[in-house]
N, C-alpha and C positions, 0 to 999 in steps of 0.2 A: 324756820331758823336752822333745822337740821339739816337743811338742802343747803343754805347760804354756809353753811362752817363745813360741809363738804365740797363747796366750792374753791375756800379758802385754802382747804387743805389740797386739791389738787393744782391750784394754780401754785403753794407753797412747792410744791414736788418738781413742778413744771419751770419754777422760775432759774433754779442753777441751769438745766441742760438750756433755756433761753439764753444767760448770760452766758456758758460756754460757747455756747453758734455765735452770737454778738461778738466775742472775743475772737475767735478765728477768724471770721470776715476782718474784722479791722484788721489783723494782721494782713491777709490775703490782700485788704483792698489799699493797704500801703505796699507794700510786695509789687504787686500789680503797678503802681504808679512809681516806682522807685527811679522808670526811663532810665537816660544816657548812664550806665555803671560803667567805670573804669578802675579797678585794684589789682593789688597784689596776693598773694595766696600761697599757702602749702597744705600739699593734698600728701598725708603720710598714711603707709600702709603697714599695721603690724598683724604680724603671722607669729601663731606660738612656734612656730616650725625654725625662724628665722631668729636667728641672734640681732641682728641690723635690722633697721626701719627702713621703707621705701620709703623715699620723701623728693616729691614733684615740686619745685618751683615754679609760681604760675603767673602769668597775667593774665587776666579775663577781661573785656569790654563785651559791652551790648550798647545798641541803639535799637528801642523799639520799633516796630514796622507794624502796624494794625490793620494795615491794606493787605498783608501777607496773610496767602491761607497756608503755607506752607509752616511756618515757624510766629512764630512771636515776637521775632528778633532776628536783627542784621547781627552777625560777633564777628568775632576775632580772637583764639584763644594761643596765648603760644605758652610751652611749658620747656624746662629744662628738667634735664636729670642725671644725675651723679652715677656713673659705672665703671668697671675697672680699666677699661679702654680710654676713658675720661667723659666729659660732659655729652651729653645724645638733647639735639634738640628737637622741636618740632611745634608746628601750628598749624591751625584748622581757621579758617574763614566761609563764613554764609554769607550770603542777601542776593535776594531778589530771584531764588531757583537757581541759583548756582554754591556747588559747593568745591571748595580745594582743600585737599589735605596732604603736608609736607612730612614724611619721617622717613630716615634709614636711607637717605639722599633718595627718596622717588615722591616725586608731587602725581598726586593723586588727584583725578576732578569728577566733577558729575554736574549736569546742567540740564533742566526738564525739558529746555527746549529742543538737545537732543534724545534725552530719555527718561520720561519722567516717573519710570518704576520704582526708581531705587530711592524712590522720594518719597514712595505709597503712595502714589499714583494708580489709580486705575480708570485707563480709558478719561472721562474728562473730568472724574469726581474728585479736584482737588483737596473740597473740605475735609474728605475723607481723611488726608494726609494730618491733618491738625491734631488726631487721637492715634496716627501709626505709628511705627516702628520704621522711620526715614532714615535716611543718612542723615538728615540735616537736625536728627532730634538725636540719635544715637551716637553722633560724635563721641569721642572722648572730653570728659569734662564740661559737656554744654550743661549739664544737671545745675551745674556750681552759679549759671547766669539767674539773676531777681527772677525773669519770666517766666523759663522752666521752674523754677525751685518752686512759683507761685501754681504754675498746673501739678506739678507733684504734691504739693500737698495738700490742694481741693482735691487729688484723686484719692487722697489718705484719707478726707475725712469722706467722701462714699464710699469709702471701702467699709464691707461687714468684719472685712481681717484684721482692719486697723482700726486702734484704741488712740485718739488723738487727746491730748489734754487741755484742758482750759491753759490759754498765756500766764506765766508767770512773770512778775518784776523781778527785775536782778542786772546784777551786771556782766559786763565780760570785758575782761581786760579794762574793769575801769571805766568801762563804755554804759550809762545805764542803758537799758537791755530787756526784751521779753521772750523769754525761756518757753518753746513747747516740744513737748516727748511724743512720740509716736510709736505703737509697739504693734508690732505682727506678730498675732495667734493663729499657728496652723494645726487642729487638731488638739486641743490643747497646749499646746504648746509653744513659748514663745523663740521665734524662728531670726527676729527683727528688733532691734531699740537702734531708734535715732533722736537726738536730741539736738535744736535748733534753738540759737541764739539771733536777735532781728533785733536792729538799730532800734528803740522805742521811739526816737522822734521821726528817723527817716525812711525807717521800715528795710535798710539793706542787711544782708545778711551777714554776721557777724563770726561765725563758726556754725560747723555741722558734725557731729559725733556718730557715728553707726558702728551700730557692734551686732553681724551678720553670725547666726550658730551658735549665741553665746555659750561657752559649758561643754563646746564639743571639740570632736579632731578638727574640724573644718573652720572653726571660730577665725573673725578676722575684723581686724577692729581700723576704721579708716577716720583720718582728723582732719577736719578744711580750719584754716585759722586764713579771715581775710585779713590785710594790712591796708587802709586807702591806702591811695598814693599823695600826698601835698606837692605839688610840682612847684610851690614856693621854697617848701624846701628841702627839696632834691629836684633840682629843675634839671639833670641830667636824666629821669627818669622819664621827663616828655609827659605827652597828654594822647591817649591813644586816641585818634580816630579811627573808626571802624569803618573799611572799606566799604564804597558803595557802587565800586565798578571793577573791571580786572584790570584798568589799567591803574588804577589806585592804587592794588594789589601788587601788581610785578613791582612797581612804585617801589613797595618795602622790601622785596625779596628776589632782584632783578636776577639774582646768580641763580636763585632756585629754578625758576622759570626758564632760566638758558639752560643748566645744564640737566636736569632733572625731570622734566617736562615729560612724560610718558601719551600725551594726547594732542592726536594736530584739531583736536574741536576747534579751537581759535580760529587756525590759517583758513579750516575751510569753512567759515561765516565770514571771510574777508571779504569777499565778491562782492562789489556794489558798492564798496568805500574805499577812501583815499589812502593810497599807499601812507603809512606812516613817516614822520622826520625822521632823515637820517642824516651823519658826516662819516665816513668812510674814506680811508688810508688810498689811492690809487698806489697800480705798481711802479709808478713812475714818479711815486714820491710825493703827489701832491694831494689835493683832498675835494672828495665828490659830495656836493650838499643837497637835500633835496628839504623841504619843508611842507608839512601834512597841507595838502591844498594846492602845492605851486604844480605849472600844466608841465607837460613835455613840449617839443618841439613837435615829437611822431609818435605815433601807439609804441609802446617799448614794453620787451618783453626784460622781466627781471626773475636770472636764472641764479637762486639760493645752491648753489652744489659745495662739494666737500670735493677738494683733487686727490683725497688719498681715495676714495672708493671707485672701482672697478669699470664701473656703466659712463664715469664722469667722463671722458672721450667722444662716447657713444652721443651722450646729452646734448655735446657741445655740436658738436657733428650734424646733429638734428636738428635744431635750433640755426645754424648758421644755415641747411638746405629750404629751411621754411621760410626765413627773412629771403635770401634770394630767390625763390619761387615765388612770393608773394607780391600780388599788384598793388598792394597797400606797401610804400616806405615803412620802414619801422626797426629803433634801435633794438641793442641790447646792454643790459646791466651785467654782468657776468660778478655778480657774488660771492665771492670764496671764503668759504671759513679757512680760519689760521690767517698768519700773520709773514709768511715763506712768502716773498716775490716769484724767487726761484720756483716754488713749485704752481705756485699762482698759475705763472706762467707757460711752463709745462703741459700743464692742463689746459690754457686757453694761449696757446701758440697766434703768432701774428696778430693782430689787433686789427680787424678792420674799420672802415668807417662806419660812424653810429655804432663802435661800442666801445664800451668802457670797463677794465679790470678792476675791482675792489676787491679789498683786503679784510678782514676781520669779522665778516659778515654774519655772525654770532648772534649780535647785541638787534641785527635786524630781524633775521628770522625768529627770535626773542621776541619781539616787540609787533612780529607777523602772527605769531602763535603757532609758530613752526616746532614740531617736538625733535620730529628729523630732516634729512636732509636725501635725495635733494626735492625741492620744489619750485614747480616754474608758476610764476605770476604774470598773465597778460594786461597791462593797463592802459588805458583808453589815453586822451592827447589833456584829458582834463585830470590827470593823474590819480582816476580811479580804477580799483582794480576789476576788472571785468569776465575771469578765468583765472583760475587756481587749478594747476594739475599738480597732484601727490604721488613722487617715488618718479623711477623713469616707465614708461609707458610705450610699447615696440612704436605705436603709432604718433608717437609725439610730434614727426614732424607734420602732419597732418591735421594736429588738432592744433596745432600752433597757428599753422596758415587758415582756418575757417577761426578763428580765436581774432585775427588780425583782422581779417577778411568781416568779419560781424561791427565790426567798430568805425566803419564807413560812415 
């Protein structure tokens, strides 16, 4: 009998920390299944230092990705913010090992398939990347997506630093709601309180409270309040889809991409695909169409250049000595950024046969993933691109005619 009522009383001791694990998994394992999120958000920052709040306007999307060892999620987050200069915007987009990030007019990229360090990568050990410290997990604000927020906070409750609480019911904003506190003890002492509000029915997350140093000089206390969004009503507000390729992406932010663009990664993985659609302005008034897939007549080389820089003479020069040197026929595109005939022309004097002047040539090397200019494109008669040269090159005419010369 004395053994059974010692039984009783250990499984009595044993049964709240059972019910508390039981209750964080549910949380966890709605969190985890929350999938496609699309809201709104304010991310405010108070400092005792500062009279004014920092407070981020947010959207955030996720689509889950389970096949991804890198993340958890495809996103898209863009955010605004209030300064004295006026509004500073900016967004960050993942999926599929590629990441871009826009702020301070420079878009920023990273892509494993050119380098996959900054992803935590090492050598081939992807999974590795799924517990680092990647770009694609250190973004700004990706903490704030279902998927992250769900690995943060199974990393809270193995943590020995952190005291994680049984769910509470409650509401938020009205919303009913399951409340749990999480507090960091370093040394005694608590370093960390964040407190998390979760959808009860749908499991998304509803607010996040932290209050990092509480009690000290350093104290700083940060608020997420989500808002869905009902696209019923505010249908101005759209439905975000979260991109699943770069041309999805330029899609939304075609100016960022033209002007701001700091990386030719794009232009040079063009090789081996079909020159993109383009309609472009001739000097003569009329307009040049080509559409992704239709052939050439001849192997044609399409020369992206700028007439205000310096080599552009040189480029032109070299390019008309390799088409006349070469046993293979074959046009040219002469591409000019700006919208100046006058200087168009300047720069590519007399027109000969098999070529053609275009004007505005922007929106193409845009859509090449040109960051600068200039760049020459050799394409084959089936209007794929076959040779990409970046910048001008002494030997350009040379590689232009074995470029022409290979597509026999």
């Amino acid at each position: 009998m004395k053994g059974k009522a010692r039984l009783l009383m250990v499984l009595a001791a044993l049964s709240p920390l059972c019910l508390q694990a039981r209750g964080i998994a549910d949380v966890l394992e709605k969190l985890k299944s929350v999938g496609t999120f699309d809201t709104e958000a304010t991310f405010t920052v108070t400092l005792p230092s500062r009279e004014d709040d920092v407070t981020y306007r947010l959207r955030v999307a996720q689509t889950p990705t389970p096949a991804d060892t890198l993340a958890p999620c495809s996103y898209l987050i863009r955010w605004e913010l209030d300064t004295p200069s006026g509004p500073a915007q900016g967004w960050t987009s993942y999926f599929q090992g590629n990441l871009y990030s826009y702020r301070d007019h420079r878009l920023r990229e990273y892509h494993t398939s050119w380098d996959p360090a900054p992803f935590g990568v090492t050598g081939r050990n992807e999974a590795a990347a799924s517990t680092g410290n990647g770009v694609q997990r250190t973004a700004q604000f990706t903490s704030l997506l279902p998927s992250f927020l769900a690995e943060e906070l199974s990393a809270m409750v193995a943590d020995t630093l952190y005291t994680v609480s049984d769910p509470k019911e409650t509401t938020c904003d009205g919303i009913p709601a399951l409340k749990v506190d999480a507090i960091m003890t370093v040394g005694g002492e608590t370093v960390q309180e964040k407190n998390y509000w979760f959808d009860s029915k749908t499991g998304a997350p509803l607010r996040i409270d932290t209050e990092s140093n509480p009690a000290s000089i350093t104290e700083q206390t940060i608020t997420v309040r989500y808002t869905p969004v009902d696209p019923a009503k505010a249908p101005e507000a759209g439905t975000t889809v979260v991109p699943a390729t770069e041309e999805a992406l330029i899609a939304l932010y075609p100016e960022h991409f033209e002007k701001y663009r700091e990386s030719n990664f794009s232009i040079e993985n063009l090789q081996g695909t079909p020159l993109p659609t383009f309609a472009l302005p001739t000097a003569t008034g009329e307009r040049y169409t080509h559409h992704k897939g239709d052939h050439f007549a001849a192997p044609t080389v399409v020369a992206l250049i700028d007439p205000s820089t310096s080599f552009t003479p040189r480029i032109v020069s070299d390019i008309r000595s390799a088409v006349e040197s070469s046993a293979v026929p074959a046009d040219v595109l002469w591409a000019v950024a700006g919208s100046n005939a006058d200087a168009a022309e300047g720069a590519v004097p007399d027109l000969r046969p098999g070529e053609h002047l275009l004007l505005n040539s922007r929106s193409l090397a845009r859509d090449c993933g040109a960051a600068s200019l200039p760049v020459i494109l050799v394409a084959d008669t089936a209007g794929k691109v076959q040779k990409v040269i970046l910048g001008y090159n002494p030997d350009l005419t040379s590689l232009v005619i074995q470029s022409i010369a290979l597509l026999q």
